[in-house]
C-alpha positions as CSV (number, residue, x, y, z in Angstrom):
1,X,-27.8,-14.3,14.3
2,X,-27.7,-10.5,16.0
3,X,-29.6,-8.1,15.0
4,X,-27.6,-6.3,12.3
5,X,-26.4,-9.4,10.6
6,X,-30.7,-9.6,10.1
7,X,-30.8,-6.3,9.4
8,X,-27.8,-6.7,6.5
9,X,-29.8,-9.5,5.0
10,X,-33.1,-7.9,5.2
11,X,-31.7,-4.6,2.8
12,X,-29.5,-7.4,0.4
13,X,-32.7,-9.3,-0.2
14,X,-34.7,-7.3,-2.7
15,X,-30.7,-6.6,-4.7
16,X,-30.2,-7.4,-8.2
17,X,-27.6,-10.2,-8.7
18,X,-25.2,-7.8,-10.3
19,X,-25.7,-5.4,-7.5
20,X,-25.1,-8.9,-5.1
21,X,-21.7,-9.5,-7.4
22,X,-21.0,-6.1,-6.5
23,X,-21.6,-6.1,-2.6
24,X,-19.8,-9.3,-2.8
25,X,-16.5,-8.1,-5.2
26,X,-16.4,-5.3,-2.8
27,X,-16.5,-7.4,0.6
28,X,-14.0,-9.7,-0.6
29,X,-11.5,-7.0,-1.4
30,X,-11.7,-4.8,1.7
31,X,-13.2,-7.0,4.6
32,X,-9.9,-8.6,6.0
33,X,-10.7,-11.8,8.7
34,X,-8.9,-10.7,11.3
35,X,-6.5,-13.6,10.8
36,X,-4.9,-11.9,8.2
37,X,-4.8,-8.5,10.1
38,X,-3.0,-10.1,13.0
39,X,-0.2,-11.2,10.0
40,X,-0.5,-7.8,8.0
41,X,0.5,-6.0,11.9
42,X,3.2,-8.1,13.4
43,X,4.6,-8.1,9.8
44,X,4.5,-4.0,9.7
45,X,5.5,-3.8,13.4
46,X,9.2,-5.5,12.1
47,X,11.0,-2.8,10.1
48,X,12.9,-3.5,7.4
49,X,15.1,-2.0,5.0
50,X,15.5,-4.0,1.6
51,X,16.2,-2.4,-1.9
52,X,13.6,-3.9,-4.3
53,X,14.7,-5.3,-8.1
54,X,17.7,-5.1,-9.9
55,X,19.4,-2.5,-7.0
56,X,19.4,-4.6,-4.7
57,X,23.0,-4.9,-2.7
58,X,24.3,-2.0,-5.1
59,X,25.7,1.5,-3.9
60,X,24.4,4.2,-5.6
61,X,27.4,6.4,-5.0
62,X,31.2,5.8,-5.4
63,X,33.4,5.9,-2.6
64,X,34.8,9.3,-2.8
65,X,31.9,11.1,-3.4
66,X,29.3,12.5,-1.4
67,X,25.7,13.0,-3.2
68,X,24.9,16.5,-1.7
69,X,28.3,17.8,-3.6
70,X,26.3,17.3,-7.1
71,X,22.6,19.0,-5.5
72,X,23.3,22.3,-7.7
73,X,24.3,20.1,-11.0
74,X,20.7,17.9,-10.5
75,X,18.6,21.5,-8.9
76,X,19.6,22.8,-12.8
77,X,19.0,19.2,-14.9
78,X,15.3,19.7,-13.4
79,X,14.9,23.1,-13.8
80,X,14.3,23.8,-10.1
81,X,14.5,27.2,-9.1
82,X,18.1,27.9,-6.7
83,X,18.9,30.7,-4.4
């Protein structure tokens, strides 16, 4: 055992157990084994596009139109302030 896992133990042994629950809660959440980290950053080094739900696969403007033509029409639904 090194020397700061002995330290560790020495400070968590005069704890409470609910202060012990909540050391433990809060390692479990946001201590990852670096098993899981090796996953988590091959997985975010592959981009990816994907639409998520009930969009997914649909176009969200007609063919014919171009989105910036209606910028003015949704500037004034939102009350945004236009030059």
């Amino acid at each position: 055992m090194s020397a700061l896992e002995s330290q560790i133990l020495q400070s968590l042994s005069g704890l409470s157990d609910d202060s012990l629950h909540f050391i433990l809660d809060m390692i479990q959440r946001f201590v990852v084994p670096s098993e899981t980290r090796a996953v988590q950053r091959d997985t975010l080094a592959q981009p990816s596009v994907r639409r998520l739900g009930s969009m997914k696969g649909q176009k969200f403007v007609s063919d014919g139109h171009e989105i910036d033509d209606y910028d003015d029409e949704i500037a004034q639904m939102f009350g945004a302030v236009t030059e």
